[in-house]
C-alpha positions as CSV (number, residue, x, y, z in Angstrom):
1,X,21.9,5.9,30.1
2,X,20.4,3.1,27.6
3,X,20.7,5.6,24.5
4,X,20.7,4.2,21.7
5,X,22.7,4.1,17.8
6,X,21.6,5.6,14.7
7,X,23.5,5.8,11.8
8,X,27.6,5.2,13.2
9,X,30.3,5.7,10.8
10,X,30.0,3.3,7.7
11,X,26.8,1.3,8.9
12,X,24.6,3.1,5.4
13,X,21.8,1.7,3.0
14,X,23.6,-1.8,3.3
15,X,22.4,-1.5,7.2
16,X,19.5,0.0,5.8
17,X,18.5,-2.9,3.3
18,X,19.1,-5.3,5.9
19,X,17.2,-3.7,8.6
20,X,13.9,-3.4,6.0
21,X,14.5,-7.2,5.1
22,X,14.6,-8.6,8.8
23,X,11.2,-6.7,9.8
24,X,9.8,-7.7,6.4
25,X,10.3,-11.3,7.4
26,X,9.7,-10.5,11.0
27,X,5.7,-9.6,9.8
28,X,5.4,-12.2,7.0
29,X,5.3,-9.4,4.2
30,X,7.3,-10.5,1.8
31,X,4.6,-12.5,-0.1
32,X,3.6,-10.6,-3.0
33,X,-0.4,-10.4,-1.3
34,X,-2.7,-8.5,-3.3
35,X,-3.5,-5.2,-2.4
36,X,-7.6,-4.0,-2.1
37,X,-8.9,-2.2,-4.3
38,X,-10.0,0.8,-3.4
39,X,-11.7,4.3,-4.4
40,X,-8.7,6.6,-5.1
41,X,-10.5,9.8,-4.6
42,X,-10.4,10.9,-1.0
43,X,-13.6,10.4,1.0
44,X,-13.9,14.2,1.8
45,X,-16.2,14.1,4.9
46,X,-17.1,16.1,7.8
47,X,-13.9,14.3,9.7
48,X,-11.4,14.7,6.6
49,X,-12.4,18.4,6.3
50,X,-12.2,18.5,10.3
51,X,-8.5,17.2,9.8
52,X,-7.2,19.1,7.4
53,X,-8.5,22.5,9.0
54,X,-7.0,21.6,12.2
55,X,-3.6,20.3,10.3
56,X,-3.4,23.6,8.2
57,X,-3.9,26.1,11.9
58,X,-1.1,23.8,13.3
59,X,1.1,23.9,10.1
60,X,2.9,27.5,11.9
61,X,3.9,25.3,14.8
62,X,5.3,21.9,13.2
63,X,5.0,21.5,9.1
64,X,5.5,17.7,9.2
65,X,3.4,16.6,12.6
66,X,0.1,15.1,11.6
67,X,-2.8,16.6,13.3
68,X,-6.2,15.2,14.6
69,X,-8.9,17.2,16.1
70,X,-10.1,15.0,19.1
71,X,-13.3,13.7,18.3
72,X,-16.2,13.3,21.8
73,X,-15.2,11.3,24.6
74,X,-17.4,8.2,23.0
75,X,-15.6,7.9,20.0
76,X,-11.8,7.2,19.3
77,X,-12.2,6.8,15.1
78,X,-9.8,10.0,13.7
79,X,-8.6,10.8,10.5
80,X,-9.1,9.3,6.6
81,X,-6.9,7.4,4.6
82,X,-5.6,8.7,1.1
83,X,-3.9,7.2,-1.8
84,X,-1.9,9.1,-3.8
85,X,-0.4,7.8,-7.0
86,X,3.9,6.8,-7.6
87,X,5.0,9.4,-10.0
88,X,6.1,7.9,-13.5
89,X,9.6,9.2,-13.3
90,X,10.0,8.0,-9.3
91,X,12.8,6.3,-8.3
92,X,12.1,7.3,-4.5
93,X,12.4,4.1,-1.8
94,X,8.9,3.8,-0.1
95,X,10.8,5.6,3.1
96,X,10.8,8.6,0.9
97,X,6.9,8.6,0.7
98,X,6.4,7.4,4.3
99,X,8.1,10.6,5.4
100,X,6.4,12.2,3.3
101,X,3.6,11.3,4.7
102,X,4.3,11.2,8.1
103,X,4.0,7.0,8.3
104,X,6.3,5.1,9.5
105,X,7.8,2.0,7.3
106,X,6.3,-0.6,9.0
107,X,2.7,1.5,8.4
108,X,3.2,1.6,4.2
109,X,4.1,-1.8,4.3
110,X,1.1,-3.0,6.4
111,X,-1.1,-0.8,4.5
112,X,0.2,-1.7,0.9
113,X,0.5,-5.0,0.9
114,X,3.5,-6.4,-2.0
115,X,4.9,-2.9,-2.6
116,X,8.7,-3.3,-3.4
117,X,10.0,-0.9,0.0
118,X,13.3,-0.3,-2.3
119,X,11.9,1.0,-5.3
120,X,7.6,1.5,-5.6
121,X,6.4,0.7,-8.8
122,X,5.9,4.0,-11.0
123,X,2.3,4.8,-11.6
124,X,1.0,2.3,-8.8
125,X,-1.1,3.2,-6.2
126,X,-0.2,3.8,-2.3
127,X,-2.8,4.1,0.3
128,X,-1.5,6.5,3.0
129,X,-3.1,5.2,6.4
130,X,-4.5,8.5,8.3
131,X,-7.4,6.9,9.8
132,X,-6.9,5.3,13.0
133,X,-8.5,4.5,16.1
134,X,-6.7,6.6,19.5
135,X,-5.4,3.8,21.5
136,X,-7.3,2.8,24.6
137,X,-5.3,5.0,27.1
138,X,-6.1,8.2,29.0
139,X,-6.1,11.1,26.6
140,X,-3.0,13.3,28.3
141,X,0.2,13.9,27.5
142,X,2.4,11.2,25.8
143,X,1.0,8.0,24.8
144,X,3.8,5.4,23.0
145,X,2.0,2.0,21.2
146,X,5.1,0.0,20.5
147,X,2.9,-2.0,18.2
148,X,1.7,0.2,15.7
149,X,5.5,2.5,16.3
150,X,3.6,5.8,16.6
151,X,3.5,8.2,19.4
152,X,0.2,10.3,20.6
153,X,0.8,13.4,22.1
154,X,-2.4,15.3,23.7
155,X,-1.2,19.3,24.3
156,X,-3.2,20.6,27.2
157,X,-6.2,23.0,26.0
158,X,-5.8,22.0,22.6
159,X,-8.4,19.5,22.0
160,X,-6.0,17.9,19.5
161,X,-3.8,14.7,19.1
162,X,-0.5,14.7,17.4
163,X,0.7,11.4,15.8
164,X,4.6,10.7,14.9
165,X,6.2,7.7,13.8
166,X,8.9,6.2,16.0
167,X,11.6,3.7,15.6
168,X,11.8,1.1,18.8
169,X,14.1,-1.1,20.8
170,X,15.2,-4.6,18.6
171,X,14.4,-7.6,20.3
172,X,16.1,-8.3,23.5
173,X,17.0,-4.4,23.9
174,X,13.0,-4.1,24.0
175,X,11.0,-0.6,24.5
176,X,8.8,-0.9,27.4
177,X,5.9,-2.1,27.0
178,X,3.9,-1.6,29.9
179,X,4.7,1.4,31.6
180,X,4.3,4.9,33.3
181,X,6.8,7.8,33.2
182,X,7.4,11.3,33.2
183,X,9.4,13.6,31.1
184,X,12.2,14.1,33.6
185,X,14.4,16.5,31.5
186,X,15.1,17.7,28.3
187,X,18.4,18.1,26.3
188,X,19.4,20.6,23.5
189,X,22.6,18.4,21.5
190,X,22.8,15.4,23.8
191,X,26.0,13.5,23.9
192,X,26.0,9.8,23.6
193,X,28.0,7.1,26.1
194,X,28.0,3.9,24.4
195,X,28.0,1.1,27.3
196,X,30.8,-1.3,27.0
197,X,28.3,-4.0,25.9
198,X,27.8,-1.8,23.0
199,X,31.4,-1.5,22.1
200,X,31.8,-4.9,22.0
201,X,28.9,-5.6,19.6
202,X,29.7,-2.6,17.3
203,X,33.4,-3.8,17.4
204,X,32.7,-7.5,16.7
205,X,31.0,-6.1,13.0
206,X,34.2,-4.3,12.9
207,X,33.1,-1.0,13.8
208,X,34.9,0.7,16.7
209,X,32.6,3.3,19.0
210,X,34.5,6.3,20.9
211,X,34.0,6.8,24.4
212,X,31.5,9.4,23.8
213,X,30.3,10.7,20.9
214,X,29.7,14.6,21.5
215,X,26.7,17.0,20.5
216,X,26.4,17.4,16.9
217,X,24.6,16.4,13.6
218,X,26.5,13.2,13.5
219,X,25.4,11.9,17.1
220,X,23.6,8.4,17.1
221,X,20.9,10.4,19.4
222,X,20.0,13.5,16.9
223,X,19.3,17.1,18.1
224,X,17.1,16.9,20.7
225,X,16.1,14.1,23.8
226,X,13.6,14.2,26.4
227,X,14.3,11.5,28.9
228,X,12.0,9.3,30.7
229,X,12.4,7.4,33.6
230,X,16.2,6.3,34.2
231,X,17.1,4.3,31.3
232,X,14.9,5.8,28.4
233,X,14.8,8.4,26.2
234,X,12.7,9.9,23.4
235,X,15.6,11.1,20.6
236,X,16.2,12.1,17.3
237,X,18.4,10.3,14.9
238,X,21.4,11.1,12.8
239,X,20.2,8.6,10.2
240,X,17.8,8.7,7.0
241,X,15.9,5.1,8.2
242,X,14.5,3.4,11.2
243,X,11.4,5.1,11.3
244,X,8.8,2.2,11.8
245,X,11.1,-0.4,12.9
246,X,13.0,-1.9,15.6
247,X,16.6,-0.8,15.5
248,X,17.3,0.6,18.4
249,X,18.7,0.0,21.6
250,X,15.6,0.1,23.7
251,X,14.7,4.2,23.0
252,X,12.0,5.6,21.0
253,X,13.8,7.2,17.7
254,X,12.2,10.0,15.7
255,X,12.6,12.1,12.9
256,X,14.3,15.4,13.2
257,X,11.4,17.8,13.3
258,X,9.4,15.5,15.4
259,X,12.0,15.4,18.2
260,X,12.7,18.9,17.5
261,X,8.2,19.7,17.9
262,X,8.4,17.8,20.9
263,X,11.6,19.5,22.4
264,X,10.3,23.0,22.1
265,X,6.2,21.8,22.9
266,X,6.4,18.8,25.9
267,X,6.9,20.5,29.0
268,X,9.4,18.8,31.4
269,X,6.8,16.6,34.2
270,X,4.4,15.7,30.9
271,X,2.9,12.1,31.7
272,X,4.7,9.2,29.2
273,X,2.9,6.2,28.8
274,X,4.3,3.5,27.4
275,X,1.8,0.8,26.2
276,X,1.6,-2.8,23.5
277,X,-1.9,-2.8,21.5
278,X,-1.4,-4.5,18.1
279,X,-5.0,-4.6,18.2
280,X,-7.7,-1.2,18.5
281,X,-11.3,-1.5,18.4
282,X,-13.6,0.9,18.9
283,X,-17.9,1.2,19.2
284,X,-18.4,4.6,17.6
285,X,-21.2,7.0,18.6
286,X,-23.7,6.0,16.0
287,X,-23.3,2.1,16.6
288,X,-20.4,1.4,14.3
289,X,-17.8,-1.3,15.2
290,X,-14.5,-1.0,13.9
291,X,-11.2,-2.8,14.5
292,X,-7.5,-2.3,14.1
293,X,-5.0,-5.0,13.7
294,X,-1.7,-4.6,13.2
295,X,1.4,-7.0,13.2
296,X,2.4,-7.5,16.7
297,X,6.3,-7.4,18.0
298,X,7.8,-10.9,18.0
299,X,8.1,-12.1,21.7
300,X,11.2,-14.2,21.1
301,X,13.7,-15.6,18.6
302,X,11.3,-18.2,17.5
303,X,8.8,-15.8,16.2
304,X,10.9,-13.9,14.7
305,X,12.7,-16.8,12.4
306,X,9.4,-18.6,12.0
307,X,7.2,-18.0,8.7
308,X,3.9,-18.2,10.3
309,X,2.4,-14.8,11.5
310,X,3.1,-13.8,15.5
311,X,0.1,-15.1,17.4
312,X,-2.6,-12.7,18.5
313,X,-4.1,-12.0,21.7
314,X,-7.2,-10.2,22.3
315,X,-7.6,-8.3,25.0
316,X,-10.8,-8.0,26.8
317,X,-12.0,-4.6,25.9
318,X,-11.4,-5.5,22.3
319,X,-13.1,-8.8,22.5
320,X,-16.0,-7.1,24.1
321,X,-16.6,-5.0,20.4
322,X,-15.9,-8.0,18.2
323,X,-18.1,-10.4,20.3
324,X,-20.9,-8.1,19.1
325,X,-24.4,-10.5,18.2
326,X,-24.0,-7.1,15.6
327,X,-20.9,-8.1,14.6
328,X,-19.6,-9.8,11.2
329,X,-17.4,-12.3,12.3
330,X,-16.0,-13.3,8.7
331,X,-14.7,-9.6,8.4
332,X,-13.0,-9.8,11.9
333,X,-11.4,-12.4,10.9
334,X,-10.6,-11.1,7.6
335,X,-9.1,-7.9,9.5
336,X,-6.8,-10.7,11.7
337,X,-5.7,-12.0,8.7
338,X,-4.9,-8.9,6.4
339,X,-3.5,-6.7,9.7
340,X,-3.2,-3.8,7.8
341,X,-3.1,-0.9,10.2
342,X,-6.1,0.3,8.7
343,X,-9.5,0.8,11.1
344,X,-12.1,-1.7,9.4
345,X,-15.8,-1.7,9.7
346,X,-17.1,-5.3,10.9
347,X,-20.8,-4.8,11.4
């Protein structure tokens, strides 16, 4: 099995630190960019109020899952952004409020551009980005955009969407990107075989890996594992970090009461797809055009040392929104430029 590591002996916040760095410089956010200006009281709209109803009924089931009623088949535009302010006496890392929040890392650090992910500045301002646009993919069962590290779970009869942060495979030891699975089995305290490749990588840092690591709070794979396809699994984590970047071995990592929802909610046979769209656009019900852009995963070594941003592409179905005579092509481009993770309005 391609299981991946989490958090192995003495690898710690040095790892940690390093990890943040490397996907900083990955994405180009290191810059100290400005950060948009924006009304700090929440928008509380038919949708918000939608949102939060639905989130408070599914708060019995999973306290930290954010929930989204589904909107009508011709519209994929959920949620609302919030901001919420850094506490004066804070001396919280930005991880701290992304699981707070349910985010992932790399979605605080697209959305607030030149926040220090170490320590936030006290009394700033951090937008949390809720509002997204559902990923151009059949609305059942598990839906995994490597891109944007979340995962979209549809629970039959629900007429909801549940989004989690993940963690994904470094480059060269890539999640799928293109792909169609099943939940094949599930796994209360999976046990951990490290391949000999592994070994010999973990030992060259000077860290030596036992044969197998066994069940328990201190396995590399967490709690809980549903397994997909032969190689792949959807796991927890032993460690505080990785949520919203690439650090692992090819699997999709999550945070213990997300693996733990999904263990006791995704029946075994539940459709995974596994799919890459950095970029979400969407043509809602009442004419508005909105696109998403977020960083996309380096392709290669040269990406990821160079300074300039990872090329685009646009796909079809998004170039068909954006190519809109309606369409305000200065704030596409803006959008391309800023990728913040955040749905914009272009026309």
């Amino acid at each position: 099995m391609r299981h991946d590591t989490g958090n192995v002996s003495h690898l710690g916040q040095c790892a940690h630190i390093m990890r943040i760095r490397s996907f900083m410089a990955e994405n180009n956010l290191i810059n100290n960019l400005p950060v948009a200006t924006t009304n700090t009281k929440m928008k509380m709209n038919i949708r918000a109020l939608l949102t939060l109803c639905t989130a408070l009924v599914a708060f019995s089931q999973s306290a930290f899952a954010v929930v989204y009623p589904l909107p009508a088949k011709d519209s994929r535009l959920v949620g609302e952004n919030i901001q919420i302010t850094v506490p004066e006496d804070s001396k919280l890392p930005l991880e701290s409020f992304a699981a707070q929040y349910q985010m992932g890392l790399s979605n605080m650090l697209e959305a607030n551009p030149g926040v220090d992910p170490f320590l936030p500045k006290a009394g700033s301002t951090l937008t949390i980005p809720q509002q997204l646009i559902l990923p151009d993919a059949p609305r059942e069962g598990i839906i995994i955009n490597s891109a944007e590290m979340r995962l979209y779970y549809y629970p039959k009869g629900t007429n909801t969407v549940i989004v989690l942060p993940i963690g994904i495979g470094q480059l060269g030891k890539d999640t799928p990107l293109n792909w169609i699975t099943s939940v094949q089995r599930k796994k209360d305290g999976p046990t951990w075989t490290p391949t000999a490749k592994m070994r010999e990588e973990y030992a060259a840092d000077g860290e030596i890996l036992p044969a197998v690591f066994p069940a328990g709070p201190d396995n590399p794979m967490g709690l809980y594992a549903l397994y997909v396809g032969r190689l792949y699994a959807i796991h927890g984590t032993n460690a505080n970090f990785g949520i919203g970047l690439r650090v692992s071995h090819g699997c999709v990592r999550l945070r213990a009461d997300d693996i733990k929802y999904l263990f006791d909610n995704v029946p075994v046979g539940t459709r995974v797809q596994f799919i890459n769209e950095p970029v979400k656009a969407t043509v809602e019900p009442d004419g508005s055009r909105y696109v998403e852009v977020h960083n996309p995963l380096s392709a290669n070594e040269e990406e990821l040392k160079s300074k300039d941003p990872v090329p685009l592409t646009i796909s079809a179905p998004v170039g068909k929104v954006v190519m809109d005579p309606a369409v305000n092509q200065s704030e596409v481009d803006a959008a391309i430029k800023a990728r913040s993770g955040m749905p914009v309005k272009v026309n």
